[in-house]
N, C-alpha and C positions, 0 to 999 in steps of 0.2 A: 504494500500500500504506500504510498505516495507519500510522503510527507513535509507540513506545511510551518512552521517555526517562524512566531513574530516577536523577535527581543525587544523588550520594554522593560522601562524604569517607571520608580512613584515620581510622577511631576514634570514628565516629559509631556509638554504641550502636543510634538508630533507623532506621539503614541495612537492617539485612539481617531488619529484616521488612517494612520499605516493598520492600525487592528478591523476598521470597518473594512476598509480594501481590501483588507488577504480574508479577512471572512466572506463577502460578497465575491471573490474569486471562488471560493472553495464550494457555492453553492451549487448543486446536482452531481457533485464532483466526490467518488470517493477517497477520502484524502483523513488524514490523521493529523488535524490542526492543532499543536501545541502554543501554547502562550508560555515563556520563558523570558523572567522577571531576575535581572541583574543587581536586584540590591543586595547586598550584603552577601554574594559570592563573589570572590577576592579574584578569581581566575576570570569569572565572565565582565567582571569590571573593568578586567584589564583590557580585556581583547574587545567588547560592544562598547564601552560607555563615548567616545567620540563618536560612533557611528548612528547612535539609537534614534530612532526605530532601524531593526534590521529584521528583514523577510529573506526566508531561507526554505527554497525547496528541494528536498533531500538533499539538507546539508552545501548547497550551492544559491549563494548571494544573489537575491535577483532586484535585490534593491537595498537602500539604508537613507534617510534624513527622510523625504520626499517620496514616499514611495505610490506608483501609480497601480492601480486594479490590471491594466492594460499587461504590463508588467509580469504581472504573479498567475496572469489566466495563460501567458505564452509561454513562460517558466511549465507550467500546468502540464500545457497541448503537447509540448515540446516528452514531456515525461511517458505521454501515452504512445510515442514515435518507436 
């Protein structure tokens, strides 16, 4: 199964439209959407906190700051290929 990873912090303003985009991507879609929250892990601080939000489909960056729907639905198609 497929899967969809949107890294997020508490207080990140660009969080919960990069989280409405990868969820509105993932609709009819079988996919395994995790939401993975970088506070207070020392290792994912290190490597997401300049990038956040960051959408990850299996494990491959298909976006970070800005992230677009258009984006994570092609990351998606591209998976079904």
């Amino acid at each position: 199964m497929t899967r969809v990873e949107v890294v997020v912090a508490t207080g990140c303003h660009l969080c919960p439209p990069a989280l409405e985009a990868a969820r509105a991507a993932c609709v009819g879609r079988a996919v395994d959407f995790v939401v993975v929250d970088i506070d207070g892990d020392v290792e994912l601080e290190r490597r997401y906190r300049e990038l956040i939000p960051v959408v990850l489909v299996d494990g491959v960056e298909v976006g970070h700051f800005s992230v677009e729907q258009s984006a994570i639905e092609k990351a998606l198609d591209s998976t079904r290929s």
